[in-house]
C-alpha positions, 0 to 999 in steps of 0.5 A, a space after each residue: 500500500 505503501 509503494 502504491 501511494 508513493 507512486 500515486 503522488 509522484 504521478 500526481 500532477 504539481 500546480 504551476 507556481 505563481 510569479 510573485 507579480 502573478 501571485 499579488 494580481 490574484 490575491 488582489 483580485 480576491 480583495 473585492 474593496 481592492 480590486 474596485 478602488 483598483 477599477 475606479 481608479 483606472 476610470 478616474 485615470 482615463 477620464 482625467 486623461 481625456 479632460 487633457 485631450 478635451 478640454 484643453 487647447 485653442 478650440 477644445 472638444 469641450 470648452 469649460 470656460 465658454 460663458 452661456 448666459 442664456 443658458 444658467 442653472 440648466 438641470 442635468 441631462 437639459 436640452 441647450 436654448 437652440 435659438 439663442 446659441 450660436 451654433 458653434 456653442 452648442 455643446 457637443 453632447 447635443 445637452 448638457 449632460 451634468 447641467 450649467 453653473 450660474 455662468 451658463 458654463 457647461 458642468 460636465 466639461 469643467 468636470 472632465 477639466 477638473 479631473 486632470 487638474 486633480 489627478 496632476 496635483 496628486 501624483 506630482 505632489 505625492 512625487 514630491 514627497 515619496 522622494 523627499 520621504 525616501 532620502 531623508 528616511 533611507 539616510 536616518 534609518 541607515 546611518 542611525 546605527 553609526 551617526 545617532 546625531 544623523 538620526 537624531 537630527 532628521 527624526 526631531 525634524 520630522 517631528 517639528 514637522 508633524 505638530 502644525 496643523 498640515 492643511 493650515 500650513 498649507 493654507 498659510 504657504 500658498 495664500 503666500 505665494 502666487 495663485 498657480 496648479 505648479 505651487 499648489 502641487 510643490 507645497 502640498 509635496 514638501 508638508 507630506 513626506 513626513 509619513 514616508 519618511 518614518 516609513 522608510 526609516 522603519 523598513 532601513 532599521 530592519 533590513 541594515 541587519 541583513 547578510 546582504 548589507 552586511 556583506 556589501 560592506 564587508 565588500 566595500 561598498 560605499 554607503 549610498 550605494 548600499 542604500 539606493 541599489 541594495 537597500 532601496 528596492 526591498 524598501 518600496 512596499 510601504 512607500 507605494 502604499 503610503 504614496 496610493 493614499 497620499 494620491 487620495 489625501 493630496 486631491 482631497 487637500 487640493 478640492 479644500 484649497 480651491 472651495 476656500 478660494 486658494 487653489 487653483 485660479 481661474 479660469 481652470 476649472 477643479 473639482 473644488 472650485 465648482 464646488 465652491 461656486 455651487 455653495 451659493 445654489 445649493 437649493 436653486 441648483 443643488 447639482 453643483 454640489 453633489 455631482 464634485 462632491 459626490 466625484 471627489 467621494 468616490 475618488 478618494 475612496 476608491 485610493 484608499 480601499 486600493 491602497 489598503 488592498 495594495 498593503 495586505 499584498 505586500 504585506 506577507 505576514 497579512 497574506 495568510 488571511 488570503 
């Protein structure tokens, strides 16, 4: 009976093992909450793609800035006024499909300009700060263990950092400085490394004990080689979930600052300030509230739901759950 089993299982056909990219893409699929952020992020991409293409240019697709006083406050899915439009201003959907603001500006074209505006704030100041994070906590968490002061230094920064209030300091640096997306993106980017950075630091705390770090510098390999070639790579786990929520938190800072009037100026349109624009109407035209605030809702949950499916897959202690 022995022989018999033994055969058995050697004639018994072995499952083809899974790459590790393979293997993250199921258990990502498994993750439903993950797997639809993972969806409606990628809408969110090609839309904000298509607001670039659309809306932008000398003669737009749709134009977010034509001005149809005829046409103010039109309900969502309205018919256009034919007989007071010229015909080069009729919108190009045949209606208006997220209605007009009190300008008679179509919603839906500021909202697809809105969408680019906000997917560039995000992924250029969450940019910004993964790579401020990554050197300022791969050279704390690194040369803590022979230069304390290093550490020291870097980590009471961070901590200075951390006690103002993010979005006032925010608030405060760009009221500052000239209206510009380009300012809005720096200075979100350079108040929110903090996290990254203690991220890092406690992966280089870890992983400056290792036998690989070791004998790269028994090998006399110089220091920042260790840190950026070896060390780097075997790091970037919590920095891309940390930068997938940072994405979330960054739009959701940028629709703040523009509903206050200190974003992004005219006559580019945001998320937050046709928000803004439609607090004046809400029970005239309660559309200019819901369909931004509903979209930035939607969006910024969808970030987070991905990116704390994007942590459980990295993650091999949390993979057992799976």
């Amino acid at each position: 009976m022995n022989a018999i089993a033994k055969d058995f299982d050697a004639e018994a056909p072995v499952a083809p093992s899974l790459s590790p990219l393979q293997e993250s893409w199921r258990l990502l699929r498994e993750n439903r909450l993950a797997f639809a952020g993972l969806v409606i992020f990628v809408i969110f991409f090609c839309v904000a793609l298509g607001g670039l293409v659309l809306t932008y240019g000398n003669n737009p697709v749709f134009d977010p800035a034509l001005i149809r006083l005829e046409d103010k406050l039109r309900p969502p899915l309205s018919t256009p006024n034919l007989e007071t439009l010229h015909p080069e201003e009729v919108p190009r959907l045949g209606m208006y499909v997220f209605g007009t603001d009190d300008f008679g500006r179509d919603v839906f074209a500021r909202m697809l300009q809105g969408a680019w505006v906000s997917l560039s704030v995000g992924f250029v100041a969450v940019g910004i700060s993964v790579i401020i994070g990554i050197i300022m906590g791969g050279i704390a968490g690194y040369f803590g263990q022979h230069r304390t002061f290093i550490d020291t230094l870097i980590m009471r920064f961070v901590d200075i950092m951390l006690c103002f209030p993010s979005f006032f300091l925010i608030l405060t640096v760009v009221a500052l400085l000239p209206a510009s997306m380009y300012n809005i993106m720096i200075v979100i980017g350079l108040t929110s490394w903090m996290g990254t950075t203690r991220f890092v630091r406690a992966e280089f705390l870890s992983l400056r004990e290792q036998d690989f770090v070791t004998a790269a510098r028994a090998l006399g390999v110089n220091h920042w080689r260790i840190i950026f070639r070896h060390m780097m790579p075997n790091a970037v786990a919590p920095v891309l979930v940390s930068a997938t929520i940072g994405i979330a938190t960054a739009i959701l800072t940028e629709a703040g600052l523009s509903f206050l009037g200190f974003g992004v100026p005219p006559p580019d349109a945001t998320w937050g300030n046709i928000l803004s624009d439609g607090k004046d109407f809400i029970f005239d035209a309660p559309w200019l509230t819901y369909i931004p605030g509903i979209a930035i809702l939607i969006v910024v949950l969808s970030f987070n739901l991905f990116g704390e499916g994007l942590r459980d897959v990295l993650n091999p202690k949390l993979r057992e759950r799976y």
